[in-house]
N, C-alpha and C positions, 0 to 999 in steps of 0.2 A: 562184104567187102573183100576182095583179093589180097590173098596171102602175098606180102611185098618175095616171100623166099620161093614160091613154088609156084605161084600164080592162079592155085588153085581159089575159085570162089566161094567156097564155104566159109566162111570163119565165123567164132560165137565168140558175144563178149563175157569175158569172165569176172571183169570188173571194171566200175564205172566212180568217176569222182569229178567234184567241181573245184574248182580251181579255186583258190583262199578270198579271190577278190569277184567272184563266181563270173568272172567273164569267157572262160571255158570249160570244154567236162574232157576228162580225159578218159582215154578206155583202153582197157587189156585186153586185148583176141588172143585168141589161138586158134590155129589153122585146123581143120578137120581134116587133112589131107596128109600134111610132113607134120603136124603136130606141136611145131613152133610160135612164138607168143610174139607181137609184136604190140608198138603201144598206138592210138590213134588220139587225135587233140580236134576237138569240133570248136569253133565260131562263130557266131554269128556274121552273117554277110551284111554288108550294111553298102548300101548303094547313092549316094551320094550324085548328086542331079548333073549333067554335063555344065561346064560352064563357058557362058558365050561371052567372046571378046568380042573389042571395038570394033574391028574389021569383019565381024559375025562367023567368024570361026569357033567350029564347037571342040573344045579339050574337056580330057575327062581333069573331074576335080584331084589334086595333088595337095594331101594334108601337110606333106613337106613345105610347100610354098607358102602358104599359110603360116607356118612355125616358121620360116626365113625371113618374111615378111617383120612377124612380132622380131626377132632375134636382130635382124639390122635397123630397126626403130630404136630397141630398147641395151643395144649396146651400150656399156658403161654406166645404165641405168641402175637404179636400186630397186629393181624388181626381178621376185622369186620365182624360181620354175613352175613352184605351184601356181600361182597370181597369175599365169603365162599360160600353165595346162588348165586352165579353170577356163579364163577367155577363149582360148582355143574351143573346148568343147563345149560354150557357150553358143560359139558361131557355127559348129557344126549341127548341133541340135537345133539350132533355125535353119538350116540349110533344109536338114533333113524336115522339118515339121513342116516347112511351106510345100512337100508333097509334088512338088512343080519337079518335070523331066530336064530342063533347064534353068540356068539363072544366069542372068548379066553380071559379069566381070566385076560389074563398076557397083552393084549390089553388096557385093563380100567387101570390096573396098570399104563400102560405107560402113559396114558390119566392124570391120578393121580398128575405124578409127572412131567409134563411138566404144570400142572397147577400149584404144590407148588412150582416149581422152581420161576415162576411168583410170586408167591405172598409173598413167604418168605423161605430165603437159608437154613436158619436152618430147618423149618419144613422140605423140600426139600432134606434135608439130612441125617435126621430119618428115615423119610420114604423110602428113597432107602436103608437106611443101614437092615433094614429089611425087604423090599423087595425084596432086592436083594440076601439077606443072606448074608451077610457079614459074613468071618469067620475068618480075622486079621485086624490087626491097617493100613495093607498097602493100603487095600482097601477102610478104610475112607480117608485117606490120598488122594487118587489118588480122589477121589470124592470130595472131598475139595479144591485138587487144580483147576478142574473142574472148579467148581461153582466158584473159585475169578478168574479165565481170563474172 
């Protein structure tokens, strides 16, 4: 690795640790060259499939949109960060296991809202009303009787 102070490429690690929750390892070098220690932090890279929208434009996936998504569903809701970070990486761990270079838009949606169905009917029901585009009273209705059988 390149010494960040001198440029030189020699460096040895001197010490190595994983991090408490072992989702990283951390490492001490020091340079062979000017002889100074710096630290390095490795992760795993995790690659998450492009995702295609309606108009079949491909964006790369954004875990924030996702968490925005849960966060203006479940505003004023009684549900916990954790309950939230759990769903969350519920959806990305199928994201990731379906293995596919791509996934339709309206896939994660659905993903979405079979999770808020779980965790709270009203979020569950915002977010399909616009989701789904609701564009009268009959179709929260029919979504509301849904959700109480």
């Amino acid at each position: 690795m390149k010494c960040p102070f001198c440029g030189h490429l020699e460096t040895q690690v001197v010490e190595t640790r994983v991090s408490e929750e072992a989702d990283f390892i951390r490492r001490r070098r020091r340079c062979g060259h000017c002889d100074k220690r710096f630290t390095t932090y490795e992760r795993p890279e995790v690659s998450f499939p492009a995702v295609v929208k309606k108009d079949g434009r491909r964006v790369d996936y954004v875990p924030g949109k996702l968490r925005a998504s849960f966060a203006l569903a479940l505003r004023k809701r009684p549900v916990s960060t954790e309950q939230v970070d759990a769903a969350i990486e519920r959806i990305e761990e199928k994201l990731l296991n379906l293995g596919a270079r791509e996934v339709p838009a309206n896939r994660i949606g659905e993903m979405v809202m079979r999770e808020l169905k779980k965790l709270d009917k009203v979020a569950y029901v915002r977010f399909a009303s616009v989701y789904r585009s609701f564009e009268d009273i009959d179709e929260f209705r029919a979504l509301v009787d849904e959700v109480k059988r």
